[in-house]
N, C-alpha and C positions, 0 to 999 in steps of 0.2 A: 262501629268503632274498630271494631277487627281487620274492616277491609279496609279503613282508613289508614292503620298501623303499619298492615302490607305494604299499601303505596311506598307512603314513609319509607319503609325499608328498605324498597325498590328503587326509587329515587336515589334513594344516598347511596345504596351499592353501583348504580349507574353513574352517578356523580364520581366517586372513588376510582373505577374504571375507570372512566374518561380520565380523570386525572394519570391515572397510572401510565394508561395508553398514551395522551401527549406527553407526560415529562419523559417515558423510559422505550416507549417503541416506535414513536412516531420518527423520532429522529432517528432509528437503523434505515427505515424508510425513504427518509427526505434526503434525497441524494444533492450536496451542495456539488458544485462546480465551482473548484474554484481556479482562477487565471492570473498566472502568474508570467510577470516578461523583465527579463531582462537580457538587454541588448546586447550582444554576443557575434552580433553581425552574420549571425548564420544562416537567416532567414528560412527556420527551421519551426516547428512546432511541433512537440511530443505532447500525450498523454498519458498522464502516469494513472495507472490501476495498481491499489497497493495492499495486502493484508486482504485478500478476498476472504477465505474462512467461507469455503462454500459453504459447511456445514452450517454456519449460523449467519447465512445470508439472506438478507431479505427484499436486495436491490435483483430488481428480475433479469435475465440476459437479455431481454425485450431493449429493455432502460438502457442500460449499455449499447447496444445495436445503434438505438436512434443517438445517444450522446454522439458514436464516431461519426457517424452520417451528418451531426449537425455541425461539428467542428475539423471535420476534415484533416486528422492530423497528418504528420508526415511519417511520424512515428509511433507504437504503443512500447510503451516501455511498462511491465509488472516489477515490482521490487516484495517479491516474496511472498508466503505465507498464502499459497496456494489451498492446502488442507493438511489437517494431520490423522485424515483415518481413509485408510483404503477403500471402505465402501460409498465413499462417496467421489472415487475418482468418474464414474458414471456421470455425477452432477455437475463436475469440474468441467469435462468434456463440452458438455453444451454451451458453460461461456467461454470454452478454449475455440470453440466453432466457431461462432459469433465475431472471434477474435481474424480468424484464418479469413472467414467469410466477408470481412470487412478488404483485403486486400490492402490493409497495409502493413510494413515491416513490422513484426514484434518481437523485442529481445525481453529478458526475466532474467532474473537471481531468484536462489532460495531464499527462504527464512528458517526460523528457529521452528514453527510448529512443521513443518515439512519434513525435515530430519526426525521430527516421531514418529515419522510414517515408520512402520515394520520393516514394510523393502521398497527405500527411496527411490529404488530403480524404475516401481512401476509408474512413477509419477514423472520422472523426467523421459520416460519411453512415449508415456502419454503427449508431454508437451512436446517432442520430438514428432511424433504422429500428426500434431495441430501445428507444424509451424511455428513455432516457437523456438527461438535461439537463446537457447539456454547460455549463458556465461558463467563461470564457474571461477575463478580468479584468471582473468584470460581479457583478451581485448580485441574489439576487430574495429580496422580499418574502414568510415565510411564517407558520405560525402559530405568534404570539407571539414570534418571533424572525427577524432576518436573517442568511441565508447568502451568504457572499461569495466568490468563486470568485479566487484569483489562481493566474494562466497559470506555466510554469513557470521558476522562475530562473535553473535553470542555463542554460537555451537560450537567454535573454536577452528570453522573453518576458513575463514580471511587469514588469503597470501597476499599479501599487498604488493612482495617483491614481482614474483608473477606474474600477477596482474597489472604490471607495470612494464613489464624485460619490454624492452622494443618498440615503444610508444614513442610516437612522434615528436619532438622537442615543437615541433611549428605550430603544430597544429591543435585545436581546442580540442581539450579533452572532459567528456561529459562523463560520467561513473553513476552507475548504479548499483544499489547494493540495499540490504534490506536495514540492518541494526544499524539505528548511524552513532552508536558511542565507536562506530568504528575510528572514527574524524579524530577523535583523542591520541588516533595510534598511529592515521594518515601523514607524513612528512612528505608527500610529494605534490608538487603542483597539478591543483584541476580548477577546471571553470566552475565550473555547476556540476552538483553533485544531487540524485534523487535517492532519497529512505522514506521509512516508514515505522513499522514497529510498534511503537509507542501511543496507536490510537488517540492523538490527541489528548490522554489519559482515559478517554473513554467512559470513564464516570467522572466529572469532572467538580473534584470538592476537592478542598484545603489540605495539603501535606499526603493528597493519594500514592506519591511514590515514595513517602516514607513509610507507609503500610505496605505497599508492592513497589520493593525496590526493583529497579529496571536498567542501574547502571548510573556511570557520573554524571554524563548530557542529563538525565532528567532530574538526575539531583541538582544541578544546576540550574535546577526552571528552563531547559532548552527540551521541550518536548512537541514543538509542531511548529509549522512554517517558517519561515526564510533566514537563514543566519550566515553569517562571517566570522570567518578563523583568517590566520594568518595567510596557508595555503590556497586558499579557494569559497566560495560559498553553497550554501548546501538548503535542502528541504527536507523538510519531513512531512507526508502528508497523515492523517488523521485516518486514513485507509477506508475501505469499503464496507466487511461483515466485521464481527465481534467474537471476541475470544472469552473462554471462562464462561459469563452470563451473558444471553444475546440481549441486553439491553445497553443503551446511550443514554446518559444527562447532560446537559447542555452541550453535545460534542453532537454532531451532524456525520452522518459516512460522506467520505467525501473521493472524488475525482478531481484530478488536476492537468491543467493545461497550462503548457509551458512555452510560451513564446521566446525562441533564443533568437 
């Protein structure tokens, strides 16, 4: 009866796990791809990497490596939230590699947990090191369309003015940038716009951002993929690692590919 009891106990503690494991881990894991096109005439394809949080990452640089290999972009675009603790700029490095090693362009913005770094310097010197064109509220010049970089909002540093002086009337302009309740404050014309942020909500139950308020967009129910404003249309991807607790419910980390 005793070793019978065990079982039992063994059993439903492994049952429990499992459960645990598919509803809250599996999906930091399960890396979605998702594809997104709209026609822009650019004959351009970016991939956006968003909210990495080496710290609580679980998607390997391996994963990443073979995703560019597979989709051949023309572009990497990062929108933010590289890491917020110095000793992990080491572990940053290796998907910053992976990124350089891939040989193709890649521009970034900050985010909100980057600016907690101590001294955000070591981190843009790092991405500087790998290749990475960092944008700052600033815009460059590329082919057949302009990319505009706005800093990030929530931390109070989006210049919109800035990030705008000099930008081509002709020509399409794509923006990236990390927090997108920036769009609330945006009055200027863009095609397509790339954010993040908001993890999808990341634990994904009933009135979540009225427990963790995150701004008006997500009070609005506008917290992940494709939307339209006045000015422009915009994304928000559901991002790669996890902030706070490294766990997902029903939200998947996600990659995105963007056919303009």
């Amino acid at each position: 009866m005793a070793a019978t009891a065990v079982l039992i106990l063994l059993a439903a503690a492994a049952v429990a796990f499992g459960g645990w494991y598919a509803l809250f881990i599996l999906p930091t894991q399960w890396l979605k791809v998702e594809r997104i096109t709209r026609p822009l005439g650019l004959n351009v394809t970016m991939l956006q990497l968003s909210d990495l949080h080496v710290e609580q990452l679980r998607i390997k640089p391996e994963r990443i490596a073979r995703l560019i290999r597979a989709e051949k972009p023309d572009y990497i675009m990062v929108t933010g939230d590289f890491t917020q603790k110095e000793a992990q700029l080491p572990m940053l490095r290796r998907y910053l590699e992976v990124l350089r090693g891939s040989g193709v362009p890649v521009f970034a913005v900050l985010g909100n947990h980057d600016y907690q770094l101590r001294k955000v310097g070591r981190l843009v010197k790092l991405l500087e090191q790998c290749g990475v064109r960092l944008l700052r509220n600033e815009h460059v010049p590329l082919d057949r369309f302009e990319l505009i970089g706005i800093d990030d909002y929530g931390s109070g540093k989006s210049r919109i003015g800035p990030a705008f002086a000099g930008v081509s009337a002709e020509l399409p302009r794509i923006v990236i940038t990390h927090d997108p309740n920036v769009v609330l404050q945006l009055e200027e014309r863009y095609d397509y716009l790339l954010a993040g942020h908001l993890h999808g909500k990341q634990v994904n139950i009933p009135f979540f951002f009225r427990l963790r308020p995150m701004g008006k967009l997500p009070a609005m129910g506008i917290y992940k993929g494709l939307h339209t404003n006045r000015y422009g249309t915009y994304y928000i991807s559901k991002g790669l690692g996890q902030t706070k607790y490294n766990i997902r419910l029903f939200v998947r980390s996600e990659a995105t590919v963007h056919r303009l």
